[in-house]
C-alpha atoms as one frame of an Amber mdcrd trajectory, in Angstrom:
protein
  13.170  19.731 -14.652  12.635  22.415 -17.622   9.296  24.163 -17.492   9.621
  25.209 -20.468   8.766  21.038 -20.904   5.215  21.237 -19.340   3.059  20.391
 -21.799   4.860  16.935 -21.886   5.458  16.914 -17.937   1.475  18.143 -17.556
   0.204  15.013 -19.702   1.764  12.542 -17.160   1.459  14.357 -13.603   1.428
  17.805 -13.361   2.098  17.587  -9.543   5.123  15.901 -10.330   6.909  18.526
 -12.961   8.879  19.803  -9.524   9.996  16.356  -8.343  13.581  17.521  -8.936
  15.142  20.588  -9.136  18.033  21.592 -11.354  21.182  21.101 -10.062  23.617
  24.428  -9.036  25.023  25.864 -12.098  22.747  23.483 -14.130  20.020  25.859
 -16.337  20.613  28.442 -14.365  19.265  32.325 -14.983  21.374  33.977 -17.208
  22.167  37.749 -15.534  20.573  39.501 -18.601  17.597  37.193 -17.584  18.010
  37.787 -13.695  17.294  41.324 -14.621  14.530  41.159 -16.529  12.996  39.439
 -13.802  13.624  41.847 -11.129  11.793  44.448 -13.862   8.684  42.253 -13.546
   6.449  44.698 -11.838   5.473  42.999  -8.263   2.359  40.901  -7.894  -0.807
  42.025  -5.952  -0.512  41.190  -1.936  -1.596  37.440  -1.362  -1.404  36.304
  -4.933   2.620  35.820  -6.744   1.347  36.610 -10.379  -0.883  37.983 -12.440
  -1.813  36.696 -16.178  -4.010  38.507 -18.154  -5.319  40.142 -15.372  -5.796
  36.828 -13.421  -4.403  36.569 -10.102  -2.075  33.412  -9.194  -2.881  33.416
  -5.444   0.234  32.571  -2.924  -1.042  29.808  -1.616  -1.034  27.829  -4.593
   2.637  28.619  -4.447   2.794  27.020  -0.624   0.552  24.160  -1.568   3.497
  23.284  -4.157   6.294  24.218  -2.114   5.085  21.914   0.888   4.699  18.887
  -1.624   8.301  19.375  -2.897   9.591  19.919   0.792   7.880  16.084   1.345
   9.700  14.793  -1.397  12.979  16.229   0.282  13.173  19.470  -1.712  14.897
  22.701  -0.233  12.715  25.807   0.249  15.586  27.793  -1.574  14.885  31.217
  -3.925  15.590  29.145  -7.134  12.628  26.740  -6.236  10.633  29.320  -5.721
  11.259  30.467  -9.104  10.571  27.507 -10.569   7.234  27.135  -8.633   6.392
  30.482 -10.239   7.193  29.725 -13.260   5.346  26.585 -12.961   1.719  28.307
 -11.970   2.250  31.196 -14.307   2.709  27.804 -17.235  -0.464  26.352 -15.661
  -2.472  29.661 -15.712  -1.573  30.234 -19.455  -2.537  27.182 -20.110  -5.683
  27.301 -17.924  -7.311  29.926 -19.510  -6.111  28.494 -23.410  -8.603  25.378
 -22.239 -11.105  27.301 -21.252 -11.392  29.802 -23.960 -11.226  26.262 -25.944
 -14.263  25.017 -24.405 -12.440  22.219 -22.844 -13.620  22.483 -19.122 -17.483
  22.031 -20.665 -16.546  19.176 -21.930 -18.528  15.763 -20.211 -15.878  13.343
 -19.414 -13.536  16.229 -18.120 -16.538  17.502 -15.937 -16.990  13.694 -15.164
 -12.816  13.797 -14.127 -13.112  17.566 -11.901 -16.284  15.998 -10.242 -14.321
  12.524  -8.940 -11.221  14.826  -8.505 -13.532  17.251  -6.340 -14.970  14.451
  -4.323 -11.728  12.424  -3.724 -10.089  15.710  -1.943 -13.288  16.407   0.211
 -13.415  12.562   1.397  -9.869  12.335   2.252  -9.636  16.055   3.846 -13.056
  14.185   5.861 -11.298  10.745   6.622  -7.875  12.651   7.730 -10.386  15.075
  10.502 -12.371  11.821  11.485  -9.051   9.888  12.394  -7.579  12.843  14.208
 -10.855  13.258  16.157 -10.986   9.354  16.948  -6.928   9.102  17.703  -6.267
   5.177  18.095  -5.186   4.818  22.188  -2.539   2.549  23.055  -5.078   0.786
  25.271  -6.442  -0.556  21.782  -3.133  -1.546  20.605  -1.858  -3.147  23.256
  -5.612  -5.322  23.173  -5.209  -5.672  19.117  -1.404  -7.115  20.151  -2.002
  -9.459  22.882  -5.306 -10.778  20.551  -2.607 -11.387  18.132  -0.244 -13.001
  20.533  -2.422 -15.621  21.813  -3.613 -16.669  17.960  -0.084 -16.840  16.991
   1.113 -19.193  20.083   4.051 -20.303  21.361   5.525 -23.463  19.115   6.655
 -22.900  15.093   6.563 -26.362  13.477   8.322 -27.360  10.217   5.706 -29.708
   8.539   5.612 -31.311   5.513   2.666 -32.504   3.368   1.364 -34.154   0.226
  -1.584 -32.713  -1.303  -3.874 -34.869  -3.859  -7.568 -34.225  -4.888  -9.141
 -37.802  -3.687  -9.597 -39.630  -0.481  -8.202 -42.921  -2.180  -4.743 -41.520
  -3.392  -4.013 -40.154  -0.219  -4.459 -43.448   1.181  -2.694 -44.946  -1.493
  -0.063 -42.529  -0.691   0.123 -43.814   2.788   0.680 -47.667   2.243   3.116
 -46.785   0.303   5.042 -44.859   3.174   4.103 -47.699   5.369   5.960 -49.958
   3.177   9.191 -47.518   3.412   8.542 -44.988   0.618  10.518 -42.113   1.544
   7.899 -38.860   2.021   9.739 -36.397   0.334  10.140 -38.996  -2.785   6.420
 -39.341  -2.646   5.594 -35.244  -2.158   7.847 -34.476  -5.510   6.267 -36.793
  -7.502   2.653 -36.669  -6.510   1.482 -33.621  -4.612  -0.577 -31.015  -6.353
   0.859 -28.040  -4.131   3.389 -27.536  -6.595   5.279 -24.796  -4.835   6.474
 -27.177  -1.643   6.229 -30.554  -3.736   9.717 -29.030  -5.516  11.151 -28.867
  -1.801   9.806 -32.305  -0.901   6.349 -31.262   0.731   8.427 -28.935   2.576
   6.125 -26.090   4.207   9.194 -24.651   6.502   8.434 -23.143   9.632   5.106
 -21.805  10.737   3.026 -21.259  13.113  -0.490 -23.553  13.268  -2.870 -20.518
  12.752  -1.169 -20.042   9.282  -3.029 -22.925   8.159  -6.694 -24.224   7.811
  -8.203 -25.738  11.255  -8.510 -29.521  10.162  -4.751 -29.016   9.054  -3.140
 -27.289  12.077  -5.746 -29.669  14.511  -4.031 -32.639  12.757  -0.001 -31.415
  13.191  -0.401 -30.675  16.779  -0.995 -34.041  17.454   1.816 -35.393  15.969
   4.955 -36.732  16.757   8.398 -35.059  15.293   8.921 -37.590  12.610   5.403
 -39.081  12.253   3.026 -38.765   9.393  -0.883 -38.556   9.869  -2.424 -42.234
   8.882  -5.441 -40.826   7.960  -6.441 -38.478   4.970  -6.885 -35.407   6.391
  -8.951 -32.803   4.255  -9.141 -29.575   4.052 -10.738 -26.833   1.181  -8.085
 -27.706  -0.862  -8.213 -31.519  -1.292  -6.519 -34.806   0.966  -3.266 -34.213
   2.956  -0.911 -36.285   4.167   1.386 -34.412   6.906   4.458 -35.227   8.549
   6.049 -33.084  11.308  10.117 -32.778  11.129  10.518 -30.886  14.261   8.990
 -27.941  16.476  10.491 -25.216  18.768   9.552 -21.488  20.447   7.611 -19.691
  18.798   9.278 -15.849  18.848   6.472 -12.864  18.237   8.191  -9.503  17.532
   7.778  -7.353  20.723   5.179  -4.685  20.471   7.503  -1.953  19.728   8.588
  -3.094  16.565   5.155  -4.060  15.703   3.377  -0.757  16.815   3.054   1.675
  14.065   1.294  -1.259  12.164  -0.681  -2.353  14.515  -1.941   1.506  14.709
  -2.418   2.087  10.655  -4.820  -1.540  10.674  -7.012  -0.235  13.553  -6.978
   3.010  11.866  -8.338   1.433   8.866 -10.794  -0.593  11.035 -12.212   2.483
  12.312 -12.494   3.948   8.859 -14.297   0.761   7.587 -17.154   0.882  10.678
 -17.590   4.455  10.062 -18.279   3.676   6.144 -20.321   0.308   7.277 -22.436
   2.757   9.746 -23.569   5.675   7.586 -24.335   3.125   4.557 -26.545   1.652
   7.129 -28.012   5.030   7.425 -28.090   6.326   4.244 -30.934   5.717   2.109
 -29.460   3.533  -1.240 -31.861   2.195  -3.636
């Protein structure tokens, strides 16, 4: 990207104005202009400019350099450069605002503050989940928890869903004198999305659905339809099981690093839960 664009590039995401350096040979420094930057008198130790007598300090300069190195950047001369020229744009800029009176103004104070706090809670959150590593212990407990939910049998139901009582039992004389189910699901069941497929749910294992639901497919036979309504939050069901086999649960390796970011999150949540309970809100 052209610095020489960041006033545009600064409106959307400053951070981001270094997302991509120029290709070789592609805006490069002209010699006469390689020169005149080896003339630039050198910068005070610890800092890589100076603008109007402000320092730029060097670590802004790593702080930028380490975000473009995440985004798969090289740590070449040339980015460097750019990085320079990027701070020494922002400084200019910097003091133009304030000599403005921009940084007094109330919503931008309003925008530093939430900035300000947002950096200080992460930086927290970060220390507080290396100081409280998840063990495997936990994720081999949060795994086998998940295991025994899941079970060992996938079932391919299918269902029709109406509001009342009294249409699903309409529904069901009607497949007791031959209507064919998947007739009867496309024309009449309210669960749109599997009434197009017949009252097709495809494969899945009981816990996916409510209790009253999954209690009532267990029991049935492949090919059978429950005889009785059965309700749930979402209105009357008629189900019908088409077949069942082995369940298969991805082994804990594949499922690890997940496993680890939810109880990280858990432990984040009790933390927050705990110090509200502390905290004096009113």
């Amino acid at each position: 990207m052209n610095f020489r664009l960041l006033a545009v590039a600064a409106l959307a995401a400053p951070a981001m104005a270094l997302a991509q350096a120029p290709l070789p040979g592609k805006d490069a420094p002209k010699p006469a202009e390689k020169k005149a930057a080896a003339a630039k008198p050198a910068a005070k130790a610890g800092t890589i400019a100076t603008v109007n007598g402000v320092p730029v300090p060097q670590a802004r300069a790593d702080y930028l350099m380490q975000q473009q190195l995440q985004r798969g950047g090289s740590d070449t001369e040339q980015m460097r450069g750019m990085v320079r020229d990027e701070l020494v744009n922002r400084e200019v800029l910097m003091q133009e605002a304030q000599r403005a009176g921009v940084a007094k103004q109330a919503d931008v104070q309003t925008q530093l503050e939430m900035a300000r706090q947002e950096i200080i809670v992460s930086a927290y959150l970060r220390d507080y989940a290396r100081k409280h590593p998840v063990t495997d212990a936990e994720v081999q407990k949060e795994y086998d928890k998940a295991k025994a939910q899941h079970g060992d049998k996938e079932y391919r139901a299918r269902h029709i869903l109406v509001e009342t009582e009294d249409q699903a039992k309409t529904l069901i004389a009607e497949l007791k004198k031959g209507g064919k189910f998947d007739d009867l699901a496309s024309k009449n069941s309210k669960d749109t999305g599997s009434a197009q497929r017949g009252g097709d749910l495809d494969w899945n294992v009981p816990a996916t659905y409510d209790k009253q639901f999954s209690d009532a497919l267990v029991k049935l036979e492949k090919g059978k339809y429950t005889d009785t309504p059965v309700r749930t939050r979402f209105g009357f069901h008629i189900i019908q099981l088409d077949d069942v086999r082995p369940a298969r649960f991805a082994a804990l390796a594949e499922v690890k690093p997940r496993i680890q970011q939810m109880l990280v999150q858990t432990k984040i949540e009790e933390l927050v839960k705990a110090l509200r309970a502390k905290a004096k809100i009113e």
